[in-house]
N, C-alpha and C positions, 0 to 999 in steps of 0.2 A: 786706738782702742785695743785692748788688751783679751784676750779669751784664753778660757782655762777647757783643757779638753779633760779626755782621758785619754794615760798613756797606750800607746801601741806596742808589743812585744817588737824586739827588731829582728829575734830568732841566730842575733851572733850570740859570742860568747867572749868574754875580757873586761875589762873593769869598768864598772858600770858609769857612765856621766849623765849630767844633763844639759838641755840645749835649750835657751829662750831661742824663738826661730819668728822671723817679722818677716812677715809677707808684705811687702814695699806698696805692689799695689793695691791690696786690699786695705791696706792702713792699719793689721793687723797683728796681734802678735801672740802665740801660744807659748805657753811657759811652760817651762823644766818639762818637757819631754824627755824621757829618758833613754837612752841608748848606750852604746858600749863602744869602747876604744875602735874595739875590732868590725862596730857597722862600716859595711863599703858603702861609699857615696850613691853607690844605684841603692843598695835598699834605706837609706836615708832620703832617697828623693821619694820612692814608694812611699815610704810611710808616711810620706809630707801629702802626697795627691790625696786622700781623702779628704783633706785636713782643708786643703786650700784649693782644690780643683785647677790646678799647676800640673799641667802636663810633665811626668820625669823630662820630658824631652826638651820643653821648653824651660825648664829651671835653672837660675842662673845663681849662683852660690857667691855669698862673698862675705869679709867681715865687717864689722861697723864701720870702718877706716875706708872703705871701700876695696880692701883688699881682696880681688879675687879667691877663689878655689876652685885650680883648675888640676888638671888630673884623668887621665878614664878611669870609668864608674868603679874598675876594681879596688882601687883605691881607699884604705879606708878612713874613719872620721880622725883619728889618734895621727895614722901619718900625715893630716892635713893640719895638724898643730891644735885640734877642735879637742874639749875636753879639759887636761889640767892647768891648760893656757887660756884658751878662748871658749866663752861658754854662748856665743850669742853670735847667729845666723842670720843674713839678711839672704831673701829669696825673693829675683825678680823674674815675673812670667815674661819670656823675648816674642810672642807671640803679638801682634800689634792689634789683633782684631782681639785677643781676650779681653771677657768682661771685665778682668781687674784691671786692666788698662785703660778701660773706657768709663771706668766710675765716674769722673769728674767730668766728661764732657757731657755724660747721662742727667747729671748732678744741677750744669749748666742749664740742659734744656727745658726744666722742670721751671715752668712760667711761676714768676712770683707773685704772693697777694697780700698787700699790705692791710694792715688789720686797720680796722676805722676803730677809736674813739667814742666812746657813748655821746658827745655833742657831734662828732661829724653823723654818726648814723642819724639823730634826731635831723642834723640839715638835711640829710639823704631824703628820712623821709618827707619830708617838709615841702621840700623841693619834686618831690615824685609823687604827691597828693593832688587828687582830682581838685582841682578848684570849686569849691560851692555855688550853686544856682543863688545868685541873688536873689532877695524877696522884692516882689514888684509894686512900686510905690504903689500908696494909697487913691487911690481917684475918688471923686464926686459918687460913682457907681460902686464901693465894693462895701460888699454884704449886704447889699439892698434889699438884696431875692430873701435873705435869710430876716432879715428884721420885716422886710411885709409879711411875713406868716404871722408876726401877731397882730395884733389889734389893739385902740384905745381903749381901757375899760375891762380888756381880757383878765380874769384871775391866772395867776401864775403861782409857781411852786420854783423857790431859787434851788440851787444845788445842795444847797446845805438845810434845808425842807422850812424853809421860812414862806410864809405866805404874802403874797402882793399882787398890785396891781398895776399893770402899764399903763402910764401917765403920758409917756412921749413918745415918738416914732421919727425921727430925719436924720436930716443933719445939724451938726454945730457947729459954729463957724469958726466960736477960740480952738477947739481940738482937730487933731488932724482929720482928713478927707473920708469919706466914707458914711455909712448907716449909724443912727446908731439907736438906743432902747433906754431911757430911764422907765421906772417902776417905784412906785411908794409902797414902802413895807408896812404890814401891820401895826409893826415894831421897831419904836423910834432907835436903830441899830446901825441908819443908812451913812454914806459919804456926810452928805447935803441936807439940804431943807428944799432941792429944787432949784437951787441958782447956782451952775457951773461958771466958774471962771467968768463974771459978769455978766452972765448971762440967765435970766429967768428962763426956767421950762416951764414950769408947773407955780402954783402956790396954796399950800394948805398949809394948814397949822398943824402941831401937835410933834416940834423938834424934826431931828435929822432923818428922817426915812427915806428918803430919795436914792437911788443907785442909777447910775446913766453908764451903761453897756457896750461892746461889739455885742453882735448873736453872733457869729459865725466862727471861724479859723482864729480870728482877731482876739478873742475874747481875752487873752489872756492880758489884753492890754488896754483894759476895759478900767476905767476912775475907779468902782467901785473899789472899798477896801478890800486888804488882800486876805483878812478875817473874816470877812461874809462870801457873799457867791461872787465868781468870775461868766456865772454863763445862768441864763434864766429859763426853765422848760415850762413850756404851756400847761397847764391841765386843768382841763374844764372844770366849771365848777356853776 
């Protein structure tokens, strides 16, 4: 990975160069810094520690070849061949506990987490969804309590404000277990004429009025058509 700084004065004085300088352990590398023949190696490493937080002490100088640069720090960049010959510095921190020595084992430690898929996430939740309460069979008993509160005879008002009159009250034996309520409407509009599924409830004349019901929870799954009422409410009359 490559970063562009700004240059730092080096404060020599002699023919100005520039230095790409790669910091090995950071993975980094700052370009055309610029300095002069006559910078000594001590303040070429100063001006590198802001840059890379490379201790002077611990910086280790060499060319891309792996050619060291060794020398004391009087030394300067021009007598190290650095300049109209070689323009590119590689700098390693000899420090074992520095952070740029430890990038990659930091790197390692960092737990991975693979990304799911929009089908595996839909299996995820599929699979981590509360399971549904089953609905509990029908019995001889359910919605009884609710179908005895009418009566034979009772006027009623269906949901969708049609007028009639409860004809039946039990059970039936072709449909499933439970209560259940026909009613003959005013208005020949019903399922029936009175005879479900071979079976007579009622018999009058005057076409289809009949509707045979759940009252309760059930209703929604009540013969009557799904264009008239699903649920029948009392009201006197």
């Amino acid at each position: 990975m490559a970063a562009v700084v700004e240059p730092a004065a080096s404060g020599s004085s002699g023919m100005p160069i520039k230095l790409d300088v790669v910091h090995v352990g950071l993975g980094m590398t700052f370009t055309e810094l610029p300095f002069t023949e006559d910078t000594t190696i001590d303040a070429f490493k100063e001006a590198l520690y802001p840059r890379t937080g490379t201790e002077p002490a611990n910086m280790a100088l060499s060319l891309p070849d792996g050619t060291a640069i060794e020398g004391d720090g009087a030394q300067t960049l021009g007598m190290c061949g650095l300049g109209l010959g070689a323009t590119v510095v590689h700098v390693t921190d000899t420090n074992e506990d520095s952070i740029s020595n430890n990038l990659l084992n930091a790197a390692e430690e960092v737990p991975k987490v693979e990304g799911k898929s929009d089908a595996g996430f839909a299996a995820f939740r599929k699979a981590s969804a509360k399971p549904r309460a089953a609905k509990p069979a029908p019995t001889d008993d359910t919605e009884r309590v609710e179908a005895e509160a009418f009566e034979v005879g009772q006027r009623v008002t269906t949901a969708k404000g049609a007028s009639a009159t409860v004809r039946f009250i039990g059970q039936v034996e072709p449909l499933p277990k439970g209560w259940w309520v026909g009613i003959e409407l005013d208005e020949p509009t019903g399922k029936n004429d009175g005879e479900v599924k071979g079976v007579r409830l009622v018999s009058f004349g005057g076409g289809r009025r009949c509707h045979i019901q759940r009252q309760g929870p059930r209703a929604e799954i009540a013969v009557a058509s799904a264009k008239a009422t699903t649920t029948a409410t009392a009201s006197a009359t």
